[in-house]
C-alpha positions in Angstrom: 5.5 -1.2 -12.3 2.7 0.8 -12.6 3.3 4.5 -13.9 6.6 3.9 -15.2 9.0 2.0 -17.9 11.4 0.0 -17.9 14.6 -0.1 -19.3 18.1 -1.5 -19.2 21.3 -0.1 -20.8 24.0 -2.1 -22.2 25.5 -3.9 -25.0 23.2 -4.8 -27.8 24.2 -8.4 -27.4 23.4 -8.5 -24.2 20.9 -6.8 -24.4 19.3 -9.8 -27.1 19.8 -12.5 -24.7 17.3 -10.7 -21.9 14.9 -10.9 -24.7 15.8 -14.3 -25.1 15.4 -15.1 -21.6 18.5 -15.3 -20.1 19.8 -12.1 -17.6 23.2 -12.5 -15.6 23.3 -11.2 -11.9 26.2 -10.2 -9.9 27.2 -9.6 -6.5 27.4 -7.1 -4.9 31.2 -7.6 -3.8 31.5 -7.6 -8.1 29.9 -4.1 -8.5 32.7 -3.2 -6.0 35.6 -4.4 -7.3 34.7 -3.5 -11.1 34.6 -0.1 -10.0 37.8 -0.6 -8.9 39.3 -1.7 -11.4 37.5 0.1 -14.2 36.3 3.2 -12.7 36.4 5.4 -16.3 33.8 3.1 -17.0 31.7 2.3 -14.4 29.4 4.2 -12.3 31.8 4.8 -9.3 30.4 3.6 -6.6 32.9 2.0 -4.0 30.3 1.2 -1.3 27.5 -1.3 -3.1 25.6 -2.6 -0.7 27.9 -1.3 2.7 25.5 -1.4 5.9 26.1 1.9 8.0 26.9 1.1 12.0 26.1 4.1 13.7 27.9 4.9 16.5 27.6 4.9 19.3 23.8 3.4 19.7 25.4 0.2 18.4 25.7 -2.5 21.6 28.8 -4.6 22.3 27.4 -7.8 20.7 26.4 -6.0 17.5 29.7 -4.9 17.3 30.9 -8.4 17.9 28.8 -9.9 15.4 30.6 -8.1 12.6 33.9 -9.2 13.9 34.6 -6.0 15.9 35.1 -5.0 19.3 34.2 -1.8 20.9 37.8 -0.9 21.6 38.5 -1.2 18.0 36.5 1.6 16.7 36.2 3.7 20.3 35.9 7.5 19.3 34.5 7.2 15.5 31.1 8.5 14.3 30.4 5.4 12.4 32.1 2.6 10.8 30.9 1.3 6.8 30.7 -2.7 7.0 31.0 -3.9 3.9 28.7 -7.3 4.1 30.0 -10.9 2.2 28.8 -11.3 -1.1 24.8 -12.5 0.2 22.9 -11.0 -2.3 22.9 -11.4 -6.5 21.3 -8.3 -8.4 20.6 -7.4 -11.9 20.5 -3.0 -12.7 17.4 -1.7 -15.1 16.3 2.3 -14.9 12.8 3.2 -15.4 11.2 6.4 -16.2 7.7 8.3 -16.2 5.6 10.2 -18.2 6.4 13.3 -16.1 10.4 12.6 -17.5 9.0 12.4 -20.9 7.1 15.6 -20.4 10.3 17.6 -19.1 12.4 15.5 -22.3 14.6 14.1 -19.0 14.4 10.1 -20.0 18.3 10.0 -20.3 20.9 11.9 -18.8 24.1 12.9 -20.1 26.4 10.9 -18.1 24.3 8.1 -19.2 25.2 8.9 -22.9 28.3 9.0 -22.4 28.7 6.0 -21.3 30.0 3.6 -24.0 29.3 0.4 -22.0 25.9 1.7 -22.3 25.6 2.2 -26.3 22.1 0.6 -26.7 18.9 0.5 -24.6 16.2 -2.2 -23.6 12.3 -1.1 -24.0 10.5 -3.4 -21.9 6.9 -4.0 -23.6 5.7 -6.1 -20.3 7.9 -5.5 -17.3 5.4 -7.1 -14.9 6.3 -10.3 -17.1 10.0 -10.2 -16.4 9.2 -9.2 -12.8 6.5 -12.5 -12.4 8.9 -14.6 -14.1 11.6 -13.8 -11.6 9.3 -14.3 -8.7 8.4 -17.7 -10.2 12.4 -18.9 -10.7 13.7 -17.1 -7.1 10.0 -17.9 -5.2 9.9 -15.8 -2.0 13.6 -15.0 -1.9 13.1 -12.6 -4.7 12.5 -8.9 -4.6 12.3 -5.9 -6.3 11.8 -2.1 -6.3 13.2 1.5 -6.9 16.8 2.5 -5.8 16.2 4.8 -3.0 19.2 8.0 -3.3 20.1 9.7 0.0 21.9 12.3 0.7 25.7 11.1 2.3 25.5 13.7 5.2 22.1 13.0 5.8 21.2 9.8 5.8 19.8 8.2 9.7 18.8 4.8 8.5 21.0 2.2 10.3 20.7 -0.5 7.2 21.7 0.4 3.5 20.7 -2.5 1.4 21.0 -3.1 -2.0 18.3 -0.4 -2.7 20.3 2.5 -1.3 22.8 4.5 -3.0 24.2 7.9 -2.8 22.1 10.8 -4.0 25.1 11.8 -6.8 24.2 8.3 -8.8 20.3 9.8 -8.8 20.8 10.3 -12.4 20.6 6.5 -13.3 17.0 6.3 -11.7 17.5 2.8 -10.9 15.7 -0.1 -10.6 16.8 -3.4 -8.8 16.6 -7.0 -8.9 17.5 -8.8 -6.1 17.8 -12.0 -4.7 20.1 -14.0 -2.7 23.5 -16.5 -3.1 22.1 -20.3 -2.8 23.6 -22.8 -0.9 21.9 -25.1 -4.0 20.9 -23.1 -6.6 17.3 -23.8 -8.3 16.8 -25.4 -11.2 16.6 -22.2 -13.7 19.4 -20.5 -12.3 23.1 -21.6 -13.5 26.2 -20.5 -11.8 28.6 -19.2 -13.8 30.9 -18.2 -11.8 31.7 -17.0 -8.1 30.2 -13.4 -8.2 27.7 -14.0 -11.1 25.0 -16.7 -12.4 22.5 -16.3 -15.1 18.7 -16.4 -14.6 16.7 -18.3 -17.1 13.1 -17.4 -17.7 11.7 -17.5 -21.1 11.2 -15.3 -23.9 10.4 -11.4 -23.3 8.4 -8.5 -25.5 11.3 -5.5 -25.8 12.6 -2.8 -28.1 16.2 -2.6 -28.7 17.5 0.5 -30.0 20.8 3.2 -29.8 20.8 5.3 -26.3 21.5 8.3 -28.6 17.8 8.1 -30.4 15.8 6.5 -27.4 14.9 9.6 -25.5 13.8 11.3 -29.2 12.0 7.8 -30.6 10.3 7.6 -27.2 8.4 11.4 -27.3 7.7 11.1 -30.8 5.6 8.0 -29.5 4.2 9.4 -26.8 3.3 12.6 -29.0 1.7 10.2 -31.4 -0.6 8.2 -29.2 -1.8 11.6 -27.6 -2.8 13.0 -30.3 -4.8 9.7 -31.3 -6.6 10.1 -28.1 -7.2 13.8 -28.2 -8.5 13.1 -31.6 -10.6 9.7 -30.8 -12.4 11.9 -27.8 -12.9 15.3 -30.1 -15.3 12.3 -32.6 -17.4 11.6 -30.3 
């Protein structure tokens, strides 16, 4: 992750076992239904992972492949297929010096969150992100959540790393990988929609959400004025 940090919200509990190395994923289908369920808590979004069909470029057999016929759907724009539970992921954030610049590391919404009352400083993230690649091998994957905007958007496949442009505010960053038939030796299945990851120990920073973005400039002010100072010597 070069140019940016990473972090991940939660309890501080939690939190403690990523350091410890242990991180839970869910499905995607989870992330669905806990919004559900809990919506004054969670983030809201009812579509996780749904695959737009547009229509109508889509052929017969596409249609047919998800269980549809053409006659079904005949006269609509588009349908939202909402895909089996195929993939586990874990949610982090990340932000850059530009959001520390403009004081915009956290957002309100994310403050006000009280499932999200403490905050993970990864030291390494490169480290957690090796580690995963090491555990998953070449069916892991990573990257930035990419936000589109609903009336917009013309790609035919949103993945896991798509999301409406109104959840922008979380800046997201995703972990990825998918449901076993056998799962590998480091990862335990806990239950039908989650599993926990095991990976070793972890370099990180745990402190309140409420004094991260204030904790993190101060830094940032710090070690700039050490180097301002450390060029003006010589």
């Amino acid at each position: 992750m070069n140019g940016a940090w990473l972090i991940k919200f939660g309890k501080k509990e939690h939190l403690e076992q990523i350091l410890d190395g242990k991180l839970r994923f869910c499905t995607l289908s989870y992330y669905r239904n806990y919004e559900e369920k809990e919506s004054e808590k969670g983030t809201k979004d009812f579509s996780e992972g749904a695959t737009e069909i547009v229509y109508p470029n889509t052929t017969k057999s596409e249609f047919e492949f998800y269980g549809l016929s053409r006659d079904e759907i005949l006269g609509a724009k588009k349908l939202i297929f909402i895909p089996k539970n195929d993939k586990y992921i874990s949610c982090f954030s990340y932000f850059t010096e530009k959001d520390i610049n403009e004081s915009k590391i956290i957002s309100q919404d994310i403050l006000e969150n009280k499932n999200w009352e403490y905050v993970l400083l990864f030291k390494n993230p490169n480290n957690l992100l090796s580690k995963m690649k090491e555990v998953c091998e070449v069916d892991f994957c990573s990257g930035k959540v990419h936000y589109y905007k609903d009336e917009q958007e013309d790609k035919v496949c949103l993945d896991e790393f798509h999301k409406s442009e109104k959840f922008s505010y979380q800046k997201e960053f995703r972990l990825s990988f998918p449901v076993f038939p056998e799962y590998p030796r480091n990862i335990e299945k806990y239950d039908d929609n989650s599993c926990f990851v095991y990976f070793g120990k972890l370099d990180g920073y745990i402190c309140k959400t409420a004094d991260f973005q204030e904790k993190v400039i101060e830094s940032f002010n710090k070690q700039r004025k050490a180097k301002k100072e450390k060029l003006l010597c010589k």
